[in-house]
C-alpha positions as CSV (number, residue, x, y, z in Angstrom):
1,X,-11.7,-13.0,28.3
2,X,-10.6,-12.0,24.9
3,X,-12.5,-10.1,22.1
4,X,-13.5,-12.0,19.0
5,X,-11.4,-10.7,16.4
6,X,-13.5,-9.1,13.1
7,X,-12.8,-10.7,10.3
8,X,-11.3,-9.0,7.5
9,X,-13.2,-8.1,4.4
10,X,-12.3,-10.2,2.0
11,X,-13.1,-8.9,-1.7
12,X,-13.7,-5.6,-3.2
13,X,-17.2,-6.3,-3.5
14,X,-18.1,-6.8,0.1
15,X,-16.1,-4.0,1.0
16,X,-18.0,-1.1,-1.0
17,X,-21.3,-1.4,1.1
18,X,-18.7,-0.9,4.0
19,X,-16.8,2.1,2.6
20,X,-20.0,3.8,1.4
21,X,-21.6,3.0,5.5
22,X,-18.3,4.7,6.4
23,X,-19.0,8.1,4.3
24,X,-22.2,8.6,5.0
25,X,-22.8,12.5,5.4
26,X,-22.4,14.4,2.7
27,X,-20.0,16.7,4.1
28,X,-17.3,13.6,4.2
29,X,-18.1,12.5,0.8
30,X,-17.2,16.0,-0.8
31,X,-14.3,16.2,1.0
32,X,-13.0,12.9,-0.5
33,X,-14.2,14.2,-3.8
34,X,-11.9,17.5,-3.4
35,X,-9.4,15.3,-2.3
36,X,-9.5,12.7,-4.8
37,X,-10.5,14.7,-8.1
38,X,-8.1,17.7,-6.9
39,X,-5.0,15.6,-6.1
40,X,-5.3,13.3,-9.6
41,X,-5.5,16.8,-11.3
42,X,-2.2,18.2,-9.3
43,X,-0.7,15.2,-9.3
44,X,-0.7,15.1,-13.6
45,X,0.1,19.1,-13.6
46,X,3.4,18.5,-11.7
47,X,4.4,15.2,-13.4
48,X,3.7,17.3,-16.8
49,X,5.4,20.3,-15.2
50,X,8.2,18.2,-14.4
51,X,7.8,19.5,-10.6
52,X,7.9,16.0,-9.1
53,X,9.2,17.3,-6.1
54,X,6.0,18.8,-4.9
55,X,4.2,15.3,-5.0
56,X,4.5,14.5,-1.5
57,X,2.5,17.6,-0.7
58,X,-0.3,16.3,-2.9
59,X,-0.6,13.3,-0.9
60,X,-0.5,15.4,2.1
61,X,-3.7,17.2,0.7
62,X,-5.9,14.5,-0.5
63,X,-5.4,12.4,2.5
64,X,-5.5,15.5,4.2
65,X,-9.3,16.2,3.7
66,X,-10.1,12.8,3.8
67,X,-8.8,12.1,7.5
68,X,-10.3,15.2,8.3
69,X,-13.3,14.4,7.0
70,X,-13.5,11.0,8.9
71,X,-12.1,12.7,12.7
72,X,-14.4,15.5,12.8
73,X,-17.3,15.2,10.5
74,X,-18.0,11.2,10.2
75,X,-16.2,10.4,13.2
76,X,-15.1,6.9,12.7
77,X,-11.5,6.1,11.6
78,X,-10.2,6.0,7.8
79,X,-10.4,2.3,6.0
80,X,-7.5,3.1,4.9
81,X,-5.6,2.5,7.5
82,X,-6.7,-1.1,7.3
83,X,-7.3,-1.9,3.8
84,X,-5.4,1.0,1.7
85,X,-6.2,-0.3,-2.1
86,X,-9.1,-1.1,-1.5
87,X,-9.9,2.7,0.0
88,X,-8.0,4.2,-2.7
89,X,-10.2,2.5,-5.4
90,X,-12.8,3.1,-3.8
91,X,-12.6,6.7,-3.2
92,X,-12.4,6.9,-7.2
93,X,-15.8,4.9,-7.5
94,X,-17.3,7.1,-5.2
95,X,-16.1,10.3,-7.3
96,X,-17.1,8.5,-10.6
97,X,-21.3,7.9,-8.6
98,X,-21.2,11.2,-7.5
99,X,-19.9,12.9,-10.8
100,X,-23.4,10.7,-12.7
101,X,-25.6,10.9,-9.7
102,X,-25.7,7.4,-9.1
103,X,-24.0,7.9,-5.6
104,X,-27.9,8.3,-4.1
105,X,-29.1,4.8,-4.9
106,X,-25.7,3.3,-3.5
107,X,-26.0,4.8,-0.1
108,X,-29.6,3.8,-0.2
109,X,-28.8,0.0,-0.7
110,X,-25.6,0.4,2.0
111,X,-27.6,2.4,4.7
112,X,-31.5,1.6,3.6
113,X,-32.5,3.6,7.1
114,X,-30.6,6.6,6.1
115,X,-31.7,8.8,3.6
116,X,-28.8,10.7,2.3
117,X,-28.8,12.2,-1.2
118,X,-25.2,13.4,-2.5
């Protein structure tokens, strides 16, 4: 007897209401922001700084707090180990909807039992 395989998402679009279900608790989203926001802004001060070398250690701490985020606060297992663009993007739309406040009224439409404000 063999398990019915999921299917894969297959467009951006239909993947956002699954990445947003997948950060539900405040705790992981603001951990993605740090991440996200923190590494873009290393990231540009060592390519400016001409420290490239250190960018491996960038990657290290924004995927850093966002695993962590996922294994001990969310407890469900990164997207982007299955669909890493897709995550990536999505972790700057997330930033962009918390950063205006809209990031509220998308977790209401992905999780319409949960009410979770950022």
């Amino acid at each position: 007897m063999s398990a019915t395989p999921i299917p894969r998402i297959s467009t951006f679009e239909k993947f956002w209401p699954f990445y947003v279900g997948e950060h539900s608790r405040a705790t992981t989203r603001w951990l993605h922001f740090a991440g996200t926001l923190g590494g873009t802004i290393a990231l540009f001060i060592l390519i400016v700084t001409g420290y490239r070398r250190y960018i491996p250690l960038i990657l290290l701490y924004s995927y850093g707090l966002a695993w962590i985020s996922h294994f001990f606060v969310e407890k469900n297992r990164p997207a982007t180990f299955k669909y890493p663009l897709w995550s990536f993007l999505a972790d700057y739309k997330m930033c962009a909807f918390m950063l205006t406040g809209k990031m509220g009224a998308e977790l209401q439409k992905a999780l319409p039992r949960k009410r979770s404000v950022c």
